[in-house]
C-alpha positions as CSV (number, residue, x, y, z in Angstrom):
1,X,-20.3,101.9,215.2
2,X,-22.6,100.0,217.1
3,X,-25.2,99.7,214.2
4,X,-22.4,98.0,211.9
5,X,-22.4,95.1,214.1
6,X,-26.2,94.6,214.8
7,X,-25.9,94.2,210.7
8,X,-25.9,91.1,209.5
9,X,-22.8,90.4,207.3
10,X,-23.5,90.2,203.3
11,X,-23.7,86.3,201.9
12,X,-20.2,85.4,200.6
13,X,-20.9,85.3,196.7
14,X,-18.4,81.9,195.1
15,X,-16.2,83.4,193.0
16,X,-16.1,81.4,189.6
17,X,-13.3,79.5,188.5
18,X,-10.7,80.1,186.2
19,X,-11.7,78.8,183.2
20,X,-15.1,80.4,183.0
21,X,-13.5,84.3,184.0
22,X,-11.0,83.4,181.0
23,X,-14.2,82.1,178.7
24,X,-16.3,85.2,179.9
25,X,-13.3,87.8,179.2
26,X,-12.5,86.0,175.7
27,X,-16.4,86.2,174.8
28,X,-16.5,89.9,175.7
29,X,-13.3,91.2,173.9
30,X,-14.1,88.8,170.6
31,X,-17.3,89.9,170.7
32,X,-16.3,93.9,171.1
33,X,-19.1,95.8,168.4
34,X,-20.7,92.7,167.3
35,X,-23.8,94.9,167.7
36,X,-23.3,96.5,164.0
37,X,-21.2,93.3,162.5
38,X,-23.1,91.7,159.5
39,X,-22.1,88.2,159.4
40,X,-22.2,85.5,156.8
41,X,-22.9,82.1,157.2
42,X,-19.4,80.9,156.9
43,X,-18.1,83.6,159.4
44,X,-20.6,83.1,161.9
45,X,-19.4,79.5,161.6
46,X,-16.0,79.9,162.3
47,X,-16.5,82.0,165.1
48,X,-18.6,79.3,166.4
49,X,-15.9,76.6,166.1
50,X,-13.5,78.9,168.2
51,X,-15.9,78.8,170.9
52,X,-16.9,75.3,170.8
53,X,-13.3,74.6,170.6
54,X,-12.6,76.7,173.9
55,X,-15.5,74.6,175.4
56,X,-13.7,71.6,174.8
57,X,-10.7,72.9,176.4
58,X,-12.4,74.0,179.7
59,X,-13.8,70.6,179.9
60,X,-10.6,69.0,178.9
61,X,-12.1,67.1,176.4
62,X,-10.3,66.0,173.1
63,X,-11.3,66.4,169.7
64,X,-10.7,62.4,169.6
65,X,-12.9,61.8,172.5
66,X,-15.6,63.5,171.0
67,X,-15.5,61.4,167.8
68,X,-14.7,58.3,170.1
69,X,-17.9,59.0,172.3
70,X,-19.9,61.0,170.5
71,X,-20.0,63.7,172.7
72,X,-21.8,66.8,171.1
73,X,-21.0,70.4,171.3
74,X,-24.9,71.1,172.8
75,X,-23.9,68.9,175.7
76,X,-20.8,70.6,177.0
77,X,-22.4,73.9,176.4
78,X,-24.9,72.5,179.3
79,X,-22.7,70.9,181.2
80,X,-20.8,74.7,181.4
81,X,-23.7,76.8,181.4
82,X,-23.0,78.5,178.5
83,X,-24.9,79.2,175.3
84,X,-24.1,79.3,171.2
85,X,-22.0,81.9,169.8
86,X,-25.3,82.9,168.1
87,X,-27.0,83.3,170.7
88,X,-24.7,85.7,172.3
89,X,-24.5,87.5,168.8
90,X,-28.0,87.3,168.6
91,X,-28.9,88.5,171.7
92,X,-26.6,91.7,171.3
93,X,-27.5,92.6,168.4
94,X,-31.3,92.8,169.6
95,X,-30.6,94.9,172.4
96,X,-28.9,97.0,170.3
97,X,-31.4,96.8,167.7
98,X,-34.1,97.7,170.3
99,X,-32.4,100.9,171.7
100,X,-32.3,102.3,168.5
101,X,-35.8,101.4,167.9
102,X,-36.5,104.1,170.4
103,X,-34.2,106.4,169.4
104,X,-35.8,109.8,168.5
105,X,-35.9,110.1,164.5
106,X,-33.4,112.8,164.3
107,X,-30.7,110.4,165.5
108,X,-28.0,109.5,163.2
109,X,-27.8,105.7,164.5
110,X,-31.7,105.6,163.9
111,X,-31.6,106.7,160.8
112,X,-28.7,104.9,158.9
113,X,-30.4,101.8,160.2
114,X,-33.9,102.2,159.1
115,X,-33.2,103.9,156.1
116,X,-34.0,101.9,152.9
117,X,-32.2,102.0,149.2
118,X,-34.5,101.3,146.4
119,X,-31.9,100.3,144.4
120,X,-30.8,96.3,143.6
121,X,-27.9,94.9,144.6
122,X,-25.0,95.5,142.1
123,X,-22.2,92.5,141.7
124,X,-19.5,93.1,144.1
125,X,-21.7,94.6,146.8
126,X,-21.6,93.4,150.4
127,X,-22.6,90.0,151.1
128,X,-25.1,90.1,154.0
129,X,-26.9,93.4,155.1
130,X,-27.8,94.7,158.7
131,X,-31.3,94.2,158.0
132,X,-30.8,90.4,156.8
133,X,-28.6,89.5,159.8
134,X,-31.3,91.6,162.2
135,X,-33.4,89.2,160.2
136,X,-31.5,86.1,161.0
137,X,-31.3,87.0,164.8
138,X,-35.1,87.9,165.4
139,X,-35.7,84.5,163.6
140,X,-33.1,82.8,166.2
141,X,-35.8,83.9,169.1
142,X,-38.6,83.3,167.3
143,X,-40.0,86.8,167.0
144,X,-42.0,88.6,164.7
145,X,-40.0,90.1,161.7
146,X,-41.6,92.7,160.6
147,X,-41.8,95.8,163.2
148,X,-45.3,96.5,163.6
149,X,-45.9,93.3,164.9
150,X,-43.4,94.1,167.8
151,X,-45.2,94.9,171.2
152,X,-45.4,98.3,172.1
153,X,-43.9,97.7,175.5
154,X,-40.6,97.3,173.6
155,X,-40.8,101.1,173.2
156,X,-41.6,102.3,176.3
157,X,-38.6,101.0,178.5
């Protein structure tokens, strides 16, 4: 008993407000599995409208106000702390990407991802693969494309 009040108390953490728990929440459930999603332009694009949309909200700016005074997207993302939808897509997607990089090669997830079809494209197939939007994402953060430019560090966490 007497060691629990030579302690010194934890630092109070500040809770965040209510509009970024609600924005945090709605990020992680509309972004549930976005690890394996292949997304088109014009998808990726809407998605992105919803969230700048619920930026606006949290700042309570109006559409009209941003026409009026030109204020951009970029500059309420900063002025809330958060980031693109791409970026968050992006950045899951990598992760994801990178844990089954060092998967073992017996692993199903491993090997529907890496595995290649000689075959072209027939009309009516899917418009975007996983390895074009993996493509898309590495290009987002600048890093190399092709895999045996990846530092081996990557593989040893």
């Amino acid at each position: 008993m007497l060691l629990s009040y030579c302690l010194p108390s934890p630092p109070l953490k500040k809770k965040p407000d209510l509009p970024t728990q609600v924005s945090c929440l709605l990020l992680a459930v509309l972004l549930y599995g976005c690890e394996s999603w292949c997304l088109t332009a014009k998808s990726v694009r809407l998605l992105s409208n919803w969230h700048n949309k619920q930026i606006r909200e949290m700042c309570r700016v109006a559409m009209c106000q941003t026409l009026v005074h030109r204020i951009t997207s970029e500059c309420l993302q900063k002025r809330t702390g958060f980031f693109s939808l791409e970026h968050y897509l992006a950045s899951r997607t990598l992760l994801w990407a990178g844990d089954v990089a060092r998967m073992p090669k017996n692993r199903l997830p491993k090997r529907l991802v890496f595995s290649c079809i000689r075959e072209r494209n027939v009309s009516g197939s899917q418009e975007i693969t996983y390895g074009r939007s993996l493509q898309r994402h590495l290009n987002h953060f600048d890093l190399p494309v092709v895999l045996t430019e990846w530092d081996q560090d990557l593989f040893l966490r």
